[in-house]
N, C-alpha and C positions, 0 to 999 in steps of 0.2 A: 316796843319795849327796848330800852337803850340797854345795851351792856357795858362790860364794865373798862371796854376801850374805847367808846364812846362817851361823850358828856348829857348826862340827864338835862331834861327842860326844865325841872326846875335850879339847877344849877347855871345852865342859859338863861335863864329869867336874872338868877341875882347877879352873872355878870352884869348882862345889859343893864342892871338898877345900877349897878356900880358905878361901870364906866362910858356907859351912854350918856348923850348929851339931853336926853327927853327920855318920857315914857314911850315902849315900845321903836327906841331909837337902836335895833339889830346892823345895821347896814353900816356904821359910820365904822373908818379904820382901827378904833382904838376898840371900841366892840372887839368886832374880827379879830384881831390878835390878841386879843384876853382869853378867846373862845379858842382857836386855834393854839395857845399859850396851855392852854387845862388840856386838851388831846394827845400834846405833843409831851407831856406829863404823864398821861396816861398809856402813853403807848413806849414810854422810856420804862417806867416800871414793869410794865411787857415784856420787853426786849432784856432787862435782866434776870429773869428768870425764860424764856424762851430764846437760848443766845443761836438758835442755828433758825430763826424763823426770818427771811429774807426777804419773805413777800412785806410783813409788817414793818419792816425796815426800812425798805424801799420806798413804802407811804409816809412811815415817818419824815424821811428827806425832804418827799414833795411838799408834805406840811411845812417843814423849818424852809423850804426856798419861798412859801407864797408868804408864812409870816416876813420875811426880809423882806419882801419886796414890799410891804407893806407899811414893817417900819423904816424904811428907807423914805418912803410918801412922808408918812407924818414928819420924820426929821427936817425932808426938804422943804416943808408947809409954815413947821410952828418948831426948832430946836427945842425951846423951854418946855411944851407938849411931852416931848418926845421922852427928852429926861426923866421928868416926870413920871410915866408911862411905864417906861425899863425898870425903875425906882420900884413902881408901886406892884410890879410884876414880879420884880425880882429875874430880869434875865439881862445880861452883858452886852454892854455896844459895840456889836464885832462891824457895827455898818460906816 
């Protein structure tokens, strides 16, 4: 049972419909960082109500360093992608 810093499957299901390229397409970069995107949403509305919790924090990081490195890929892949992507996510191109 997922809680509530984690991302339910059914809410993994409708990334993946969203921004997969197929059915059942979990793997592909824009996935990942849409799924990684909802976590790191969920674990910032954590951190402002638990502002002295440092373990959760410290995961958060690691989440936002693998999303970059991620969309860093897709930028160098496909720019118009990538735009796109930030767009439809709603997060800043700090890359």
């Amino acid at each position: 049972m997922a809680n509530r810093l984690s991302v339910s499957k059914e809410r993994v299901a409708e990334l993946i419909a969203e921004y997969g390229k197929g059915e059942g397409d979990s793997g592909s970069a824009e996935v990942q960082v849409a799924i990684l995107t909802e976590r790191i949403r969920n674990l910032t509305e954590h951190l402002k109500e638990h502002k002295k919790d440092n373990h959760t924090r410290r995961g958060l990081m690691m989440l936002i360093g693998k999303r970059r490195g991620l969309l860093k890929y897709i930028k160098e892949r496909d720019i118009d992608n990538y735009r796109a992507l930030i767009k439809k996510l709603g997060i800043r191109d700090n890359i």
